[in-house]
C-alpha positions as MATLAB code, in Angstrom:
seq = 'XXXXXXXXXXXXXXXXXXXXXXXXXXXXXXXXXXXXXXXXXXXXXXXXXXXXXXXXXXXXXXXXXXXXXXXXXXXXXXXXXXXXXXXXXXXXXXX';
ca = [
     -12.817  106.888 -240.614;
      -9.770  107.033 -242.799;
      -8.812  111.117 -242.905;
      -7.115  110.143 -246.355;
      -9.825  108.306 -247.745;
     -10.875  111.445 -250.075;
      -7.811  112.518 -250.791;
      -5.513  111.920 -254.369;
      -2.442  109.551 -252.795;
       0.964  111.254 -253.661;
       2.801  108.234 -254.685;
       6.087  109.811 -254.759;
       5.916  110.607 -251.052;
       7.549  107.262 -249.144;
       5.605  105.299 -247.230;
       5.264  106.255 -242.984;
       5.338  102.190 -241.703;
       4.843   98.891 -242.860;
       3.402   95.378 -241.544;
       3.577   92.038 -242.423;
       0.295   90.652 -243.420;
      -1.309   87.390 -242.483;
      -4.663   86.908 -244.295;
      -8.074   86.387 -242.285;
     -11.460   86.536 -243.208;
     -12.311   87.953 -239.992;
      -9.728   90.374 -238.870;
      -8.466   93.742 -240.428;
      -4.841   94.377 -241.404;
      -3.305   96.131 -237.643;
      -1.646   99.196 -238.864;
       0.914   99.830 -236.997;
      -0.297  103.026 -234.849;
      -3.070  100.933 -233.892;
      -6.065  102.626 -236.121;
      -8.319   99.605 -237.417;
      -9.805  101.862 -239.822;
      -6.612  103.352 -241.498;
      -6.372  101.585 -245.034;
      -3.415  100.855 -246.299;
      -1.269  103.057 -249.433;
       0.018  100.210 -250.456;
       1.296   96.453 -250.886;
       3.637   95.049 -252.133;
       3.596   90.543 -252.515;
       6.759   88.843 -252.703;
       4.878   85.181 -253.699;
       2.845   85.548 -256.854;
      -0.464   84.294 -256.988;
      -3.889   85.589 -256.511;
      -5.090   88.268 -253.816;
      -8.890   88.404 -252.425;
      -9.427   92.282 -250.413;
     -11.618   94.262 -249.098;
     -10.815   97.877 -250.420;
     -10.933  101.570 -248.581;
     -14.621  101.641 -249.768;
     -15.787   98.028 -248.426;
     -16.065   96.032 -252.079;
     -14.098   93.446 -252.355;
     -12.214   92.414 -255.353;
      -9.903   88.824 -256.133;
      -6.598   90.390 -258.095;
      -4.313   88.038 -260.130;
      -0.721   89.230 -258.827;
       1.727   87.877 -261.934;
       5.369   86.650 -260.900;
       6.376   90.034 -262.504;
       5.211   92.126 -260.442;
       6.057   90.538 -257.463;
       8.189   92.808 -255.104;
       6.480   96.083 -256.747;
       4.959   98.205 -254.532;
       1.200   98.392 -255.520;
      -0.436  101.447 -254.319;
      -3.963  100.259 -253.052;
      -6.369  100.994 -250.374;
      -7.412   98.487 -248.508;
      -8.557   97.300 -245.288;
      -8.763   93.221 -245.623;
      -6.313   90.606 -247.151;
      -9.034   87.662 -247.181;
      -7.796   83.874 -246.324;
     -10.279   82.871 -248.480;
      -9.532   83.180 -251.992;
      -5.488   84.177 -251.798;
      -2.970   82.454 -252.422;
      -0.029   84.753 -253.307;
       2.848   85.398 -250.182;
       5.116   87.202 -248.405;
       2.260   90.171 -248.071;
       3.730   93.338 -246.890;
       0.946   96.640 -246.091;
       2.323  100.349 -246.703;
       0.687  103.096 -244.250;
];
């Protein structure tokens, strides 16, 4: 269980670690410390394109990542960056 799920995310508070992220349809995003079920605070794509995830709460959702915001932190929760579906690159996940 993620012991920030519930809470409001300071954004203004920098980010602890960050991993590169290779999409798969059947393995989570490794945080760093090792804790499967720790969703991310963040990503930020350097490649535009699209983005399929599975969020903190399990629904996934296909987002359209525009050139312009590429290299923008985006402060999401998720767990997944799903092959299937994304196309965008250079995926980096904020914990």
């Amino acid at each position: 269980m993620d012991p920030f799920l519930r809470q409001q995310a300071i954004p203004q508070l920098p980010v602890e670690s960050a991993v590169a992220v290779t999409p798969s349809d059947g393995t989570a995003i490794a945080p760093p410390n090792g804790d499967a079920n720790k969703a991310t605070r963040g990503l930020l794509v350097g490649g535009a394109g699209n983005l399929t995830v599975i969020m903190a709460d399990g629904s996934t959702v296909l987002l359209t990542i525009p050139a312009t915001a590429c290299g923008i932190i985006i402060p999401i929760a998720v767990r997944f960056v799903k092959s299937t579906g994304t196309t965008a690159t250079l995926i980096v996940a904020f914990y």
